[in-house]
N, C-alpha and C positions, 0 to 999 in steps of 0.2 A: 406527469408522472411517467417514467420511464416503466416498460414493461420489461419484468423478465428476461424473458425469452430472445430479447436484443443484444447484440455482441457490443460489449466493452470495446474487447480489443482481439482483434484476427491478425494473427501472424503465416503467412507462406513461405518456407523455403528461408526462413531468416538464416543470411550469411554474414558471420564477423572475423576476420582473420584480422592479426597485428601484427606487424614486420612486414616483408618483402622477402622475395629468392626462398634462399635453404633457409632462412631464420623467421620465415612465415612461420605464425601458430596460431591454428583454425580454434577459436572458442567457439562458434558456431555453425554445425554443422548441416543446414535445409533445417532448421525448426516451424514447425507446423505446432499451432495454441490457438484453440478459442476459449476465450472469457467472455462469462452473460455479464449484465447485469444484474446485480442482487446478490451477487457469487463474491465470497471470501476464496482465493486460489492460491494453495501454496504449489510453492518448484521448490522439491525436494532433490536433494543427490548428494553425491559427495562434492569434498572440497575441491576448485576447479574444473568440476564439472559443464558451468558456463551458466550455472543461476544466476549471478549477479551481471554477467552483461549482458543476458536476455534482460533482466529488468530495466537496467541503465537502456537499452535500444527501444524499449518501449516508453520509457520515460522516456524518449527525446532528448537524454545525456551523453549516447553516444550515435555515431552514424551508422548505418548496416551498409555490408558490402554485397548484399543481394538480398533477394525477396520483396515480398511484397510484406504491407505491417498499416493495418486501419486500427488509428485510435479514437476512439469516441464518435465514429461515423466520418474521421479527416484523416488526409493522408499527411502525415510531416514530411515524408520526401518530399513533397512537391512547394513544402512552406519554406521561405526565406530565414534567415536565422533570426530576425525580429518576430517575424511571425510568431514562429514556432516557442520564440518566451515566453511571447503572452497567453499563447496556446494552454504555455503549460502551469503560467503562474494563474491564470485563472481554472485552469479546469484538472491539475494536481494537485495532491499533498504528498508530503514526504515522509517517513519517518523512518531513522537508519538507527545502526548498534550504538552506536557513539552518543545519541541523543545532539549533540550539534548544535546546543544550545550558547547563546551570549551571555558572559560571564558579569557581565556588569549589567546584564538586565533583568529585574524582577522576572517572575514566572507568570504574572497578567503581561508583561511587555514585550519578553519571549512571543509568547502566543499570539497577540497583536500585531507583528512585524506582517507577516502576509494582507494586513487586511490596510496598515500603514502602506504597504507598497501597492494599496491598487487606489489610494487616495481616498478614503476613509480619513475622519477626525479623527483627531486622538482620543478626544473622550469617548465617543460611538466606538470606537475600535478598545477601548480599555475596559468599556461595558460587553460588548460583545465576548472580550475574552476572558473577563471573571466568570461570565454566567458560565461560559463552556467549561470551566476549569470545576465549577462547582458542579454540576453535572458527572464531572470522573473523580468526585468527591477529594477537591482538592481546592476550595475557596476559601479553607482557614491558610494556605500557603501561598496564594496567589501573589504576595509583599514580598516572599523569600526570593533572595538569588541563587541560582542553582547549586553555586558549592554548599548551601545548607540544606540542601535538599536531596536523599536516596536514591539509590539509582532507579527503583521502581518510579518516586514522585518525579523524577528528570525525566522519564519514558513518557508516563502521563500528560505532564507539560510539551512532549516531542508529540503526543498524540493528537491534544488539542490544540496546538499550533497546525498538525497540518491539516484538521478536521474544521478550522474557523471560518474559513474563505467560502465554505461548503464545495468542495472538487467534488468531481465525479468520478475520479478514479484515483486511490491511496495507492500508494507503493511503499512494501516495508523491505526493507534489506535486516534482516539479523534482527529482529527487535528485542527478542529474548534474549540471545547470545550471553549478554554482559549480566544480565540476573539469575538470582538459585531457583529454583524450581518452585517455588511459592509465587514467590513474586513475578515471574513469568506468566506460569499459568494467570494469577489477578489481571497481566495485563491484556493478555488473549483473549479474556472473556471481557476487557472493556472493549477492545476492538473488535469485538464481534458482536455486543449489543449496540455500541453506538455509532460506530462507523458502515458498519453495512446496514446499506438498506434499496429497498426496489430501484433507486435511481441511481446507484453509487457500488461501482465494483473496487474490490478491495486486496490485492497481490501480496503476498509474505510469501521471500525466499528464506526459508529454513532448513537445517539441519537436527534442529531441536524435536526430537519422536515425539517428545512430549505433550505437545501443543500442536499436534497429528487432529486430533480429537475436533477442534475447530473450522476444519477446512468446509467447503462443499465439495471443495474439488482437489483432485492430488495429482501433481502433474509430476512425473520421477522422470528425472535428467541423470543424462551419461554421455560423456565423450561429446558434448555438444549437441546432443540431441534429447526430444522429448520419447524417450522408452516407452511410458505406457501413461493414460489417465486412467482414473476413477474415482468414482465418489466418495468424498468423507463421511464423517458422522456427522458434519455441520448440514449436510443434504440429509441425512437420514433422522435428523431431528427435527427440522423442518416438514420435511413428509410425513413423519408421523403426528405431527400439530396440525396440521392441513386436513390430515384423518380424524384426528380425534376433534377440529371445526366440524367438518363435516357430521361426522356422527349425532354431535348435538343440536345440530342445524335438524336435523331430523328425527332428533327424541322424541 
């Protein structure tokens, strides 16, 4: 069991610029981030602010043109471009706006594809991802293919597909974006009961104020840089259950 108090992920000085000459455009400007473990983190800002290729350079989807960047206690710079798949297909999951789901695959075979590609049976891999499907109360759908299914149940199926493998560190791009506020909110609080936990740090880049409420940590981005953290109400929920252990630990 992974403690607390251990960085997910450390970023120094992260540099991303694209182009060359006069037509260089700095998305990244020295960003400094630490992520514990245990920690749900959203990168809040506005649009183009440089939320989504800070996340894309910590996922390992894109390269950094400077700094330093420790994922999971490894450095990717220093890994080979096989390397660094396996890296990631073992020790990520993904869930983006879009849901990115396979149109001709059930939503038990959606979810199974990660566990298919690290050589897993099909049937062991078909069990393991009904049981998860049923758990985000979604195992009377598990037959459905995605066009019969909502965009909330599509999220869901995005969710447990990337929660199968068991990764140690989630990365959400937008996952609310595409739902109304109901449905959003439902899926913030699936992702915050079952996706974090003491061994598994867990990143949403949002816009959505909405689903503010879930964070532990709020990282506000500008012009390429991280402006200020602090802690959510997902920390301050926490703390107070911790208090209120404690208290009856000692009734």
């Amino acid at each position: 069991m992974k403690n607390r108090d251990e960085h997910a992920v450390v970023c120094r000085r992260i540099e991303k610029w694209f182009g060359a000459g006069e037509a260089r455009v700095h998305a990244l400007r020295g960003v400094d981030l630490e992520i514990r473990m245990g920690e749900l983190a959203m990168l809040v800002g506005p649009s183009g602010c440089g939320k989504t290729t800070l996340l894309s350079v910590i996922a390992g989807l894109l390269d950094s043109n400077g700094g330093d960047l420790d994922v999971l206690g490894e450095t990717p710079a220093r890994m080979g471009k096989q390397e660094r798949i396996l890296f990631r297909r073992r020790n990520l999951g993904f869930v983006f706006q879009q849901y990115n789901l396979l149109p001709s695959l059930t939503a038990a075979e959606n979810v199974a594809v990660p566990l298919l590609a690290a050589g897993m049976n099909r049937n062991e891999a078909a069990g393991e991802a009904t049981r998860l499907l049923a758990q985000l109360g979604m195992e009377e759908r598990a037959s459905s293919l995605p066009a019969q299914l909502s965009g909330g149940q599509q999220q869901r199926v995005a969710l447990a597909r990337a929660l199968v493998h068991k990764p140690r560190l989630i990365v959400c791009d937008e996952p609310t974006a595409a739902l109304d506020a109901k449905t959003g909110h439902t899926v913030m609080e699936l992702l915050a009961k079952v996706a974090v936990s003491p061994d598994r740090a867990v990143i949403v880049v949002t816009h959505d104020s909405r689903v503010f409420e879930f964070a532990d940590t709020i990282a506000h981005m500008d012009d390429g840089r991280i402006e200020t953290v602090e802690p959510g109400a997902g920390h301050a929920r926490q703390f107070a259950a911790q208090v209120a252990q404690a208290a009856e630990a000692y009734a």
